[in-house]
N, C-alpha and C positions, 0 to 999 in steps of 0.2 A: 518472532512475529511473522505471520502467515501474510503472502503478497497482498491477496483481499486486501488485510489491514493496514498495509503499509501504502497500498494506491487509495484507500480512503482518508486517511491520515494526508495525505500530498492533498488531495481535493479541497478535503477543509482546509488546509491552510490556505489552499489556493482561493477559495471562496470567502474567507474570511479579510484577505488581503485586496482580493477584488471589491467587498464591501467600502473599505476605508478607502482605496483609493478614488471611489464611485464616490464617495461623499467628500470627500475634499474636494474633487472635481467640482461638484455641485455648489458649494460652501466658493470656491474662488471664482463663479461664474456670478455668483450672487452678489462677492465683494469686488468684481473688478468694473460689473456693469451699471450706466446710470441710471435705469431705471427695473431692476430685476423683476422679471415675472417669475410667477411662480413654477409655470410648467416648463421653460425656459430651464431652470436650475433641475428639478426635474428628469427634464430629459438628456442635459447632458450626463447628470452623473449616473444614469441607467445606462446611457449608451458607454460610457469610460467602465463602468461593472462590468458588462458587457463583452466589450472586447478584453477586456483582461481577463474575466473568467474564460471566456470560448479561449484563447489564449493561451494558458495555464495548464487548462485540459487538453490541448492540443500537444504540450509540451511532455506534460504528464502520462499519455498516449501514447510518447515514441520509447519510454525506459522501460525495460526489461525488469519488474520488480521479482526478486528471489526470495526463496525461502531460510531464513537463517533458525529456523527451529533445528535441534537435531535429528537425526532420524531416529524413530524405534528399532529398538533392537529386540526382536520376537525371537523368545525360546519354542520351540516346540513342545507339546503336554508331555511329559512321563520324559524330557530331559534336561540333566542337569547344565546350568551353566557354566565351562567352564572356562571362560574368560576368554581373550582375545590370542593366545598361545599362539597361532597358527597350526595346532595340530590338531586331527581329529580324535575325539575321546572314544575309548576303548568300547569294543562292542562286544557282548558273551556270544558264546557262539551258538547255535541253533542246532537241534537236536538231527534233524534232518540230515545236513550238510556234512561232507566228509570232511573229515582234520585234514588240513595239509603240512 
């Protein structure tokens, strides 16, 4: 998974968790007061979203996400692969150059 995807992956949950908690909020300002208004419930559970979200993303912001895909391993055209040996594969020798 590419970091891209893994800090957007943190955001939605982050945003999603902000959601519920912004409406409980709202849902227990509605049930604890005597007479609820509506912009009341409203605005606290925007402001409780709010600070959890800005929050979240603030937290989400300080981690280093990394890449755990593997890397490619690029052959070069016209060679063969031959695997991780530690040796270099044999080369012909060029018309040119003198034999040593």
């Amino acid at each position: 998974m590419s970091p891209n995807q893994k800090k957007a992956l943190a955001v939605v949950v982050a945003f999603l968790s902000s959601v519920i908690v912004g409406f409980v909020c709202g849902l227990t300002v509605m049930a604890l007061s005597e007479k609820p208004d509506a912009a009341m419930c409203v605005g606290t559970g925007a402001a409780a979203f709010l600070g959890v979200f800005v929050a979240s993303v603030a937290v989400i912001a300080l981690f280093e996400f990394s890449d755990s895909r593997p890397l490619p391993t690029s052959v070069p055209p016209g060679q063969v692969d031959h695997g991780n040996t530690g040796q270099t594969p044999p080369t012909a020798p060029s018309s040119g150059a003198p034999a040593a």
